[in-house]
Structure formats: C-alpha cells, structure tokens
VOPAGU-2260 file (C-alpha; in pm, 1 decimal, decimal comma):
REM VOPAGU-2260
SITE   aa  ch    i         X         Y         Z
SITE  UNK   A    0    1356,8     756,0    -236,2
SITE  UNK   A    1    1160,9     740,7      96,7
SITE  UNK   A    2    1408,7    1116,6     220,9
SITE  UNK   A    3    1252,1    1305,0     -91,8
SITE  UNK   A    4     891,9    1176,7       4,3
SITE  UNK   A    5     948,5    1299,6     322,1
SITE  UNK   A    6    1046,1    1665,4     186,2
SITE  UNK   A    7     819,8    1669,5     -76,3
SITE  UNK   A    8     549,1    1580,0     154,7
SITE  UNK   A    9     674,4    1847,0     433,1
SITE  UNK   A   10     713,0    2105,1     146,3
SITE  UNK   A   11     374,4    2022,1      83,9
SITE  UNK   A   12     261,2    2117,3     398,0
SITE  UNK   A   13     433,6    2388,2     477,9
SITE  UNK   A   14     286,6    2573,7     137,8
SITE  UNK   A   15     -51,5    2460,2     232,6
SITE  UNK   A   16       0,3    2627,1     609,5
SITE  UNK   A   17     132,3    2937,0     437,7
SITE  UNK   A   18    -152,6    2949,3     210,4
SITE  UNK   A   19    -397,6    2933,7     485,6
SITE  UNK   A   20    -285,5    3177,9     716,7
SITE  UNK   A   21    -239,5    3410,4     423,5
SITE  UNK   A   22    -600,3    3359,8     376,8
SITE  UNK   A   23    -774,8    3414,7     755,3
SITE  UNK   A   24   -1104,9    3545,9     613,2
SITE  UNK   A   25   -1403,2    3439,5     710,6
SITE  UNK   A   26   -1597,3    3208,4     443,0
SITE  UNK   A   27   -1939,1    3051,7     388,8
SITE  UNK   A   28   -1995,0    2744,8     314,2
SITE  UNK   A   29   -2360,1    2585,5     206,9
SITE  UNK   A   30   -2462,8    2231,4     228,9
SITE  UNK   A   31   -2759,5    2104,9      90,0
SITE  UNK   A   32   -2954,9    1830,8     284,6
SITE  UNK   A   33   -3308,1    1699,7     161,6
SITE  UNK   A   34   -3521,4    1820,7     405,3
SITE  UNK   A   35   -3404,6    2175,1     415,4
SITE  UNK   A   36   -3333,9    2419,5     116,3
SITE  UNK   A   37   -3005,1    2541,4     199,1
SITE  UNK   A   38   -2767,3    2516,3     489,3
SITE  UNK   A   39   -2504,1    2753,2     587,4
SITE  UNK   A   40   -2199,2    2752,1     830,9
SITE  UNK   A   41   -1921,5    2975,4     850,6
SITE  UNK   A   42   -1593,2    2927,1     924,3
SITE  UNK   A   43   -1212,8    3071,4     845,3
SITE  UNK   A   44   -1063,4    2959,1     496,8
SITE  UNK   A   45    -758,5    2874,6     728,9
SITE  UNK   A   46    -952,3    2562,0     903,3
SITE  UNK   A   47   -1137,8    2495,0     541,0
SITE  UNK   A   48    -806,1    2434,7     329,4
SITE  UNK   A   49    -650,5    2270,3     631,1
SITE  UNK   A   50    -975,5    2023,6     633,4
SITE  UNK   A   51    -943,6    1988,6     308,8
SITE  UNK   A   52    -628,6    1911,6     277,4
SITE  UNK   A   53    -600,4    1645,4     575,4
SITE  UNK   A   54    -911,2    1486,6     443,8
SITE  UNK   A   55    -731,3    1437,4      99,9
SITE  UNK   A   56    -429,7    1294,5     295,8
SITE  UNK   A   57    -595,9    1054,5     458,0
SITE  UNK   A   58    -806,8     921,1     157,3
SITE  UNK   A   59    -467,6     868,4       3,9
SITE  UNK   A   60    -344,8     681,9     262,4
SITE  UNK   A   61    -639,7     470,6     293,9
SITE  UNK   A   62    -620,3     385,2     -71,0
SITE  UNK   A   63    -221,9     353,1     -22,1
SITE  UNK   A   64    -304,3     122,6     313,3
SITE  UNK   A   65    -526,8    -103,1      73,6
SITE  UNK   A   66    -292,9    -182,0    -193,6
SITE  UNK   A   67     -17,5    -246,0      21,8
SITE  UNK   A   68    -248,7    -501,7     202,1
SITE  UNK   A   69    -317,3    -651,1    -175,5
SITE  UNK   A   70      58,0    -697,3    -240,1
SITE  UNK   A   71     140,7    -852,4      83,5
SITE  UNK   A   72    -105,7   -1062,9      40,7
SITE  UNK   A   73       9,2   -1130,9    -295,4
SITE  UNK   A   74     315,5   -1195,1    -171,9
SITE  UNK   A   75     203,9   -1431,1      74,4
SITE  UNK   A   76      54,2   -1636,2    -197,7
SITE  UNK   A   77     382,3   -1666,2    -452,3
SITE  UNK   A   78     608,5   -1751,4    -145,5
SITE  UNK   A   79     384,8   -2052,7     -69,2
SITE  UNK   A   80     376,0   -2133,5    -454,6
SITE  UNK   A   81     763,4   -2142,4    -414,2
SITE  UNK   A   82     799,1   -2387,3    -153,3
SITE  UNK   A   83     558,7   -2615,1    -264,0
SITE  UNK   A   84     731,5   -2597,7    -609,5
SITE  UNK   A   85    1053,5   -2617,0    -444,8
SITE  UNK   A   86     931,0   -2907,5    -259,3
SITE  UNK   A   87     777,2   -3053,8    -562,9
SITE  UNK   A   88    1205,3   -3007,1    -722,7
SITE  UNK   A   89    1337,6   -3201,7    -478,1
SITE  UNK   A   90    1098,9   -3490,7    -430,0
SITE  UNK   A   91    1146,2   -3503,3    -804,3
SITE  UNK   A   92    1515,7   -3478,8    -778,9
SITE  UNK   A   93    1529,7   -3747,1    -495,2
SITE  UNK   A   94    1328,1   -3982,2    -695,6
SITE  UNK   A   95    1527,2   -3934,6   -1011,7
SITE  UNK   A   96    1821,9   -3989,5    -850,9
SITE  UNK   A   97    1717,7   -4337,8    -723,7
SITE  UNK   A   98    1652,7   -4464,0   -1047,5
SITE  UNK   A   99    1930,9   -4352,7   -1181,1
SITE  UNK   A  100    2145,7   -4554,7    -916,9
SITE  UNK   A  101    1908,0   -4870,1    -924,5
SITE  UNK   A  102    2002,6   -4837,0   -1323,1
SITE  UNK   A  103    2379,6   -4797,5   -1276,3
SITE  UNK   A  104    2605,9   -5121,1   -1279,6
SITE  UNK   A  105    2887,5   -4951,9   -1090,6
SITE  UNK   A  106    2705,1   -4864,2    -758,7
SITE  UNK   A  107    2823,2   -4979,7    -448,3
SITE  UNK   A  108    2522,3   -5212,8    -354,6
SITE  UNK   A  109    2658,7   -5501,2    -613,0
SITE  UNK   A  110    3041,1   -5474,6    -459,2
C-alpha cells in the first residue's frame, strides 16, 4: 500500500510541475488588508500553483501528523488497559486456584 502512495503522490507532483511550467505567465494577485483598499503583487503562475500546492501538502500532513498522535496515544491507553486486566486474570486465577486446592481432599499437604 505505502509503494502506490509513493507513485500516486510523485505522479501528483510531477503533473502539478508540468502544469506550472506550462503556465509561466505573469499573474496578479490582490489581497485585501483593513487599512488599505486593495493590495497587489505579482508573481509567475509557476511559483503560485507550486505555493499552492506545497501549502496544501503540508496542511495535510499536519492534520495526518495529528491523528496519528491521537491513535498512538490511543494505543498507549488500551495496552495499559491490557496489562492491568491481564494482571487482574492472573491474580484472579492464582487465587482461585488456592481455594480450589485448600477444598480438595487429595492434595499433597494431608499425605
């Protein structure tokens, strides 16, 4: 699963580089701040996509980055519920098993 991520992802990339150095024009782009009206920069639609396209990249990885934390962490939690539960099994198996001999005639402490 991980080798077709990797080719999808590279496929990815190599259509979005293709698609920006088809498109080398130069493009303006406006921002709008409060204090003034309008705010314009220009730059090549190469370096736009290719902005644009890392900055999407990396919010996905952040978000990716955050859930794996959660089900580590998750994780964590259920393999300490399983030792104490599995701890929990055999202190209750050790204790059953010494009533059981204390109630059984045959054991070797009355020989």
């Amino acid at each position: 699963m991980s080798t077709l991520k990797y080719i999808f992802f590279i496929s990815l990339i190599i259509f979005v580089s293709l698609f920006a150095a088809k498109n080398m024009h130069t493009v303006e782009v406006h921002f709008f701040d409060g204090s003034s009206p309008d705010q314009t920069i220009k730059v090549p639609a190469m370096v736009l996509v290719s902005c644009a396209f890392g900055f999407g990249f990396l919010l996905a990885w952040f978000f990716e980055l955050i859930s794996q934390f959660k089900l580590k962490a998750d994780l964590r939690e259920k393999k300490k519920m399983i030792g104490k539960l599995e701890k929990e099994l055999s202190r209750l198996n050790s204790s059953s098993d010494v009533s059981v001999e204390s109630d059984n005639p045959t054991s070797l402490s009355n020989n």
